[in-house]
C-alpha angles and dihedrals in degrees: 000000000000118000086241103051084046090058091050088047104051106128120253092206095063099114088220091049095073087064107050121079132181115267131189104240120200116219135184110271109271091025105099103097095036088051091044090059090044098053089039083053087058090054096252126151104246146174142193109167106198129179140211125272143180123215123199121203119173098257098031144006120220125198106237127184101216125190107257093220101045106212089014137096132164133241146174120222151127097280083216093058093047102123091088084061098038093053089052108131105253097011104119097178149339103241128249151110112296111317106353146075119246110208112220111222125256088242093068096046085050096056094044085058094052088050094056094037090056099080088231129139108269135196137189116236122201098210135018127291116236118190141099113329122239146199120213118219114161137042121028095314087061108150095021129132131210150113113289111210127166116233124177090357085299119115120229140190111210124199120189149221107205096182089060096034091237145106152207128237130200134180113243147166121263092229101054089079142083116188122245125231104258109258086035098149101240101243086216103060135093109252081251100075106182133017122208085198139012124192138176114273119223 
């Protein structure tokens, strides 16, 4: 069973389920992957969505799976057991405001999933996107919400992670897509939409 289809099927009856939410957890650069074995080997419910690149030097190109959020990895855990995370070789925070942890929803991590199970060409994006909202309702992003911008005469879809200040992108048909009203409340954020400042979390 995939990593990703294990994380869906976690079982909502589990009594110790209810308590345990998804977290952004900072790692050392270059630490993603090792920190995302280690958490898995404590039995955590982790994730580290990553997507395919291609590098160009001037005598070769290589085909690379990057992590899409560089430093960041996602898991799931109860916010007042987090030292075995914390003491995790190459983990520097979990991310919040202050002093405490804010939880990303599993929305977001859903549609962070869909994003990396389409097949489609995806991009990682430092900041937010701002711009018209959309619904998807056609093709394998169907259901999904998020802000359409063109970019290069190509037409994206961006879904973000306000408590990293970054976003996703994602290539996508015009006619996938239906606009939202304005003031529609996006249904794959965290109830805290935007962070003047976010800062590690002991």
């Amino acid at each position: 069973m995939s990593k990703e289809s294990s994380i869906q099927g976690t079982s909502q009856t589990d009594p110790a389920h209810a308590s345990r939410s998804w977290y952004a957890i900072r790692v050392r650069s270059k630490f993603e992957r090792i920190v995302s074995t280690s958490l898995s080997g404590k039995a955590y419910e982790e994730y580290l969505p990553i997507y395919h690149a291609r590098r160009k030097w001037s005598d070769r190109s290589k085909d690379l799976d990057l992590p899409l959020f560089p430093g960041y990895l996602f898991c799931r855990f109860d916010v007042e057991l987090r030292l075995p995370i914390l003491v995790t070789p190459g983990v520097i925070s979990i991310v919040g405001i202050g002093r405490i942890p804010v939880a990303i929803s599993d929305q977001e991590i859903n549609a962070i999933q869909t994003m990396v199970r389409s097949g489609l060409l995806l991009r990682p994006w430092p900041q937010l996107a701002v711009g018209s909202r959309v619904l998807i309702e056609k093709g394998p992003l169907k259901g999904l919400e998020g802000v359409a911008l063109d970019i290069k005469k190509k037409y994206h879809l961006f879904v973000s992670v306000p408590l990293l200040q970054r976003s996703v992108s994602v290539e996508i048909e015009r006619d996938w897509v239906r606009p939202l009203p304005t003031g529609t409340i996006p249904r794959n954020v965290t109830s805290v939409n935007a962070f003047s400042t976010v800062t590690k979390v002991a």
